[in-house]
TORPA-4810 file (N, C-alpha, C, O; in nm, 3 decimals):
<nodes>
NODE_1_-2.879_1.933_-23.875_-2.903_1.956_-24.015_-2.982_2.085_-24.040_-2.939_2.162_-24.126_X
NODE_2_-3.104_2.120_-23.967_-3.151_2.246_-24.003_-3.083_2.342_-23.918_-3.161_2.435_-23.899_X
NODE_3_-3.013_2.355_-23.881_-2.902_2.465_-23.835_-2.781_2.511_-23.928_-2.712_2.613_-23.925_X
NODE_4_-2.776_2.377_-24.031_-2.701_2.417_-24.155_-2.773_2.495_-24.226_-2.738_2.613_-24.223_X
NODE_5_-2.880_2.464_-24.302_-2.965_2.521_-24.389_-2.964_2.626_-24.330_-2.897_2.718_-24.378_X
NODE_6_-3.033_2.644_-24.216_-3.041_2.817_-24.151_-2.895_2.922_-24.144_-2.898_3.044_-24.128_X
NODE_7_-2.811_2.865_-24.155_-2.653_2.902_-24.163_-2.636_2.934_-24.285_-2.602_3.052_-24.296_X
NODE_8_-2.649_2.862_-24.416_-2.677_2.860_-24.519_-2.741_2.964_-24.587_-2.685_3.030_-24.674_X
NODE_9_-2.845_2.980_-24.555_-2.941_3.087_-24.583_-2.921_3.256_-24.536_-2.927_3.371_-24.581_X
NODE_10_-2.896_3.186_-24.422_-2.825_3.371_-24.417_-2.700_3.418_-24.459_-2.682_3.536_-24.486_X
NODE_11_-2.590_3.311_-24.467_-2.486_3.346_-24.534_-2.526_3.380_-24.681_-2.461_3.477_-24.720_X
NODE_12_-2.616_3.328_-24.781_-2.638_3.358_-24.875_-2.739_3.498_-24.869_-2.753_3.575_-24.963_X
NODE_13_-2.781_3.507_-24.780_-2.860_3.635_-24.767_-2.777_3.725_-24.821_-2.773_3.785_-24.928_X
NODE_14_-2.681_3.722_-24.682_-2.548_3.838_-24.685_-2.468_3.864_-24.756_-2.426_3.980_-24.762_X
NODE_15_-2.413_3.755_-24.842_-2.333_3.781_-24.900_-2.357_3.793_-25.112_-2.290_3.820_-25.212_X
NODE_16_-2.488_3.754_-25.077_-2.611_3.705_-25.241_-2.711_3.804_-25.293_-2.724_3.863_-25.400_X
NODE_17_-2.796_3.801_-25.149_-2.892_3.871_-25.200_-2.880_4.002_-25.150_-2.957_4.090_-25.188_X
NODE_18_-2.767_4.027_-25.050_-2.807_4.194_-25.049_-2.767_4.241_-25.146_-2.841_4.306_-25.220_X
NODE_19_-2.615_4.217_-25.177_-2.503_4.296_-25.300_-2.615_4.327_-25.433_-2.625_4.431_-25.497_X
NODE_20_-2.701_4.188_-25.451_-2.767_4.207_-25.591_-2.861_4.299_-25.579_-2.873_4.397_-25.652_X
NODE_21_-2.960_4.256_-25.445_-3.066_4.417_-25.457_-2.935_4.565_-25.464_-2.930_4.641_-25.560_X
NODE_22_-2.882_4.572_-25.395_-2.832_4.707_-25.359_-2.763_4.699_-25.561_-2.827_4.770_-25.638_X
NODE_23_-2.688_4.646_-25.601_-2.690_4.715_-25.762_-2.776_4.698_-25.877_-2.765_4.740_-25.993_X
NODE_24_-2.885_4.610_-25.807_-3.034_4.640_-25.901_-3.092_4.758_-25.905_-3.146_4.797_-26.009_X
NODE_25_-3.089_4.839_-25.779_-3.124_4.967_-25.700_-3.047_5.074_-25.748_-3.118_5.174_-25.758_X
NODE_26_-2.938_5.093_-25.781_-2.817_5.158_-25.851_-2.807_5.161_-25.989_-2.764_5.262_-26.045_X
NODE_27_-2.853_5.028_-26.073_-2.912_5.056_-26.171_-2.986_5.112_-26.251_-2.974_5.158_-26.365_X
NODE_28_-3.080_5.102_-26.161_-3.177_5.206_-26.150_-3.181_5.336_-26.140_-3.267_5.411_-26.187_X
NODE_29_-3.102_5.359_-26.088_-3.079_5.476_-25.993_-2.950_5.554_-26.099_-2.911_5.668_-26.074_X
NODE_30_-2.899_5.478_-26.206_-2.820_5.549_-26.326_-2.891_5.565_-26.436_-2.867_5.670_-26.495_X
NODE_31_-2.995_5.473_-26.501_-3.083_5.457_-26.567_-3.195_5.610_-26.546_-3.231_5.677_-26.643_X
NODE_32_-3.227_5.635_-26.424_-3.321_5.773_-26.456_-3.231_5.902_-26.418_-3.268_6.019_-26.409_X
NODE_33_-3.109_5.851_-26.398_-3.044_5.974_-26.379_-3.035_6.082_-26.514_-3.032_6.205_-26.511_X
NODE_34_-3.030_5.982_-26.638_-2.996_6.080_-26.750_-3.166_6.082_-26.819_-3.241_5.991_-26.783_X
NODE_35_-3.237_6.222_-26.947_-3.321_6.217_-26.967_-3.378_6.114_-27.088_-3.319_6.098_-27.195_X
NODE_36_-3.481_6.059_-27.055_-3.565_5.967_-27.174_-3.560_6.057_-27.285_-3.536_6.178_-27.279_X
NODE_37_-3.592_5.969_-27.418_-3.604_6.085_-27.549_-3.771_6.142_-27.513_-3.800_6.251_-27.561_X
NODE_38_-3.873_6.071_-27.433_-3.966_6.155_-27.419_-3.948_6.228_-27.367_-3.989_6.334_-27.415_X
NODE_39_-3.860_6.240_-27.204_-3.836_6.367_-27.176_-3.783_6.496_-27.230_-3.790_6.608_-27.180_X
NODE_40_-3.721_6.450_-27.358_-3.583_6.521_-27.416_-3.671_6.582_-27.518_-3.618_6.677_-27.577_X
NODE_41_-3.784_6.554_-27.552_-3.876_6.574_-27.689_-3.969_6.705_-27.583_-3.947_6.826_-27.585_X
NODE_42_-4.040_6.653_-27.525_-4.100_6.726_-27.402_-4.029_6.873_-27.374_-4.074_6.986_-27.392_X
NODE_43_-3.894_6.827_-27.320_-3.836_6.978_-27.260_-3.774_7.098_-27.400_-3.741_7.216_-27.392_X
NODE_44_-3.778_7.015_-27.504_-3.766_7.079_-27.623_-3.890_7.167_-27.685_-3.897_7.269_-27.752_X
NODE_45_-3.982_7.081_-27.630_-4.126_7.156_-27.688_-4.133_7.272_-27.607_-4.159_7.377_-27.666_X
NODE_46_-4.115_7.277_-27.468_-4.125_7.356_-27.384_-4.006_7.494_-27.412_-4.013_7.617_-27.406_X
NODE_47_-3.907_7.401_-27.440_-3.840_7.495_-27.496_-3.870_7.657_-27.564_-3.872_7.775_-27.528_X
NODE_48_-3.891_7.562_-27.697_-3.979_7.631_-27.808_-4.102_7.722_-27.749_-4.091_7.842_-27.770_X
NODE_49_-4.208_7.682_-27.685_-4.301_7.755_-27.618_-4.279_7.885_-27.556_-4.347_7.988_-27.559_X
NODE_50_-4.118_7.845_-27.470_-4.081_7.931_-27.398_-4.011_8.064_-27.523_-4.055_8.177_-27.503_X
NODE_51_-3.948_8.053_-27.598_-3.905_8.154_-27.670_-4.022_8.206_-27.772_-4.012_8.321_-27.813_X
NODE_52_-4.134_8.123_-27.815_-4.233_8.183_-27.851_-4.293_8.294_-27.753_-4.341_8.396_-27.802_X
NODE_53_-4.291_8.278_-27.646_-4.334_8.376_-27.554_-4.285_8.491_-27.537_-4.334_8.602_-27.557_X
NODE_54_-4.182_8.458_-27.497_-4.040_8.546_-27.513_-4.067_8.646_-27.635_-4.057_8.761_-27.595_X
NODE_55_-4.096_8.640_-27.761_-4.121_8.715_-27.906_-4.229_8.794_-27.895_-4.254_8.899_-27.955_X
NODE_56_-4.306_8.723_-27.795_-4.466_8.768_-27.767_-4.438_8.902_-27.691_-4.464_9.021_-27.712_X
NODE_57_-4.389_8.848_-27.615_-4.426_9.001_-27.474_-4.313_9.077_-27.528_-4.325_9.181_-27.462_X
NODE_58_-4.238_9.090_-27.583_-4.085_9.197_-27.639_-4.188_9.253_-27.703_-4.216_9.369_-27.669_X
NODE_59_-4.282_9.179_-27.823_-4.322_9.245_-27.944_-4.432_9.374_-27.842_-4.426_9.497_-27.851_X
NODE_60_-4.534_9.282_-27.740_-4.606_9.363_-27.647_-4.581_9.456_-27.608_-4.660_9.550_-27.617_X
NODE_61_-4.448_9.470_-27.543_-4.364_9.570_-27.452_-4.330_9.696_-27.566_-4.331_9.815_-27.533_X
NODE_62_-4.301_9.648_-27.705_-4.270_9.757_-27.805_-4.350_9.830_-27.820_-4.324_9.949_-27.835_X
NODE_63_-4.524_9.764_-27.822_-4.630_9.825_-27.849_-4.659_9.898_-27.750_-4.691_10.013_-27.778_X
NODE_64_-4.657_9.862_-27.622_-4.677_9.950_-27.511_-4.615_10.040_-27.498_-4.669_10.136_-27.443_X
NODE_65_-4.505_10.050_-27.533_-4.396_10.119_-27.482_-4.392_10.274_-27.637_-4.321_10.373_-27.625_X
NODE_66_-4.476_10.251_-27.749_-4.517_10.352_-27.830_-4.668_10.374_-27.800_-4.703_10.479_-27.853_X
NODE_67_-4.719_10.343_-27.766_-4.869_10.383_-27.699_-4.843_10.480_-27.591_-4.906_10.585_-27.593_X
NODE_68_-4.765_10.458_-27.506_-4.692_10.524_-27.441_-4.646_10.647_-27.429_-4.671_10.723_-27.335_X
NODE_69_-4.581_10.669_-27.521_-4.475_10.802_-27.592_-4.637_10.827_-27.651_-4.673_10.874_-27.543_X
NODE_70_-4.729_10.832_-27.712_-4.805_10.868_-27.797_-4.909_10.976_-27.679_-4.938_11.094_-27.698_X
NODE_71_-4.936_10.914_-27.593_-5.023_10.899_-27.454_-4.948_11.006_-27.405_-5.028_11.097_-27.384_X
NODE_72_-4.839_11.042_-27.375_-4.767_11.119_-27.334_-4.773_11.213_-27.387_-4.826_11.317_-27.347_X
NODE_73_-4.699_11.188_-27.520_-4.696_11.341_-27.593_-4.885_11.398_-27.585_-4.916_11.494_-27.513_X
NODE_74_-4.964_11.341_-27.646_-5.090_11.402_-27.624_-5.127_11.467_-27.536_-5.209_11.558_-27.542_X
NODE_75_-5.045_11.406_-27.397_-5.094_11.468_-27.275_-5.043_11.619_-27.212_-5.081_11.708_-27.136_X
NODE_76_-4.933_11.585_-27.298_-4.826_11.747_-27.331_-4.887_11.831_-27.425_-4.867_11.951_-27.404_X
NODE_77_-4.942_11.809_-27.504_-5.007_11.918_-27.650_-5.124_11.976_-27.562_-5.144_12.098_-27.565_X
NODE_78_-5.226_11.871_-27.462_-5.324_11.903_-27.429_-5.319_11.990_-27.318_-5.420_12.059_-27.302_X
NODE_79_-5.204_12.007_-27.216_-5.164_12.079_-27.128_-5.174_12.228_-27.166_-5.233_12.327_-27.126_X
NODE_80_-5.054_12.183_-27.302_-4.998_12.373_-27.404_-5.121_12.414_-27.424_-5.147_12.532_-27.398_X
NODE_81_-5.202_12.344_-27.465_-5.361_12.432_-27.515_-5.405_12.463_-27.379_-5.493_12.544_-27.407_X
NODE_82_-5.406_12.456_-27.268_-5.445_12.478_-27.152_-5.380_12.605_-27.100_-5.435_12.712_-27.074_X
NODE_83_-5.271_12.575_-27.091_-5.169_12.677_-27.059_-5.206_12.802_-27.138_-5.220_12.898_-27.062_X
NODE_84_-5.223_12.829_-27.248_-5.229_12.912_-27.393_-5.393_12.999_-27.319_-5.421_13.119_-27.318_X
NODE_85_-5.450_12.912_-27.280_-5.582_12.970_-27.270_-5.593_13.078_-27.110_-5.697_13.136_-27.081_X
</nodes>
């Protein structure tokens, strides 16, 4: 009799309880595959952050980039007066 039960039990192991863990696990495993709306809210904010930045350093780079030419030319006028003398 307990050689049934023990027969029993592992046949139900094998054929019961693995199948169910292994697509509880898979469930799972489709479930975080796609993003949460927190994630989806999150990578949107980041988003946004990111092209705010983006506006930032273009606008920077414009400014630098006429500071520049300004810096330059000065450094050319100040030469000619050199030269002249």
């Amino acid at each position: 009799m307990p050689e049934e039960f023990f027969a029993l039990a592992v046949i139900s192991i094998i054929f019961i309880g693995a199948p169910a863990t292994i697509f509880h696990y898979i469930t799972l495993w489709r479930k975080q595959r796609s993003l949460q709306p927190d994630d989806e809210r999150m990578l949107e904010d980041l988003w946004r952050s990111a092209r705010a930045m983006e506006r930032r350093i273009e606008s920077l780079e414009s400014i630098i980039d006429v500071e520049t030419e300004r810096q330059a030319r000065a450094d050319t006028q100040r030469d000619d007066v050199y030269r002249k003398n």
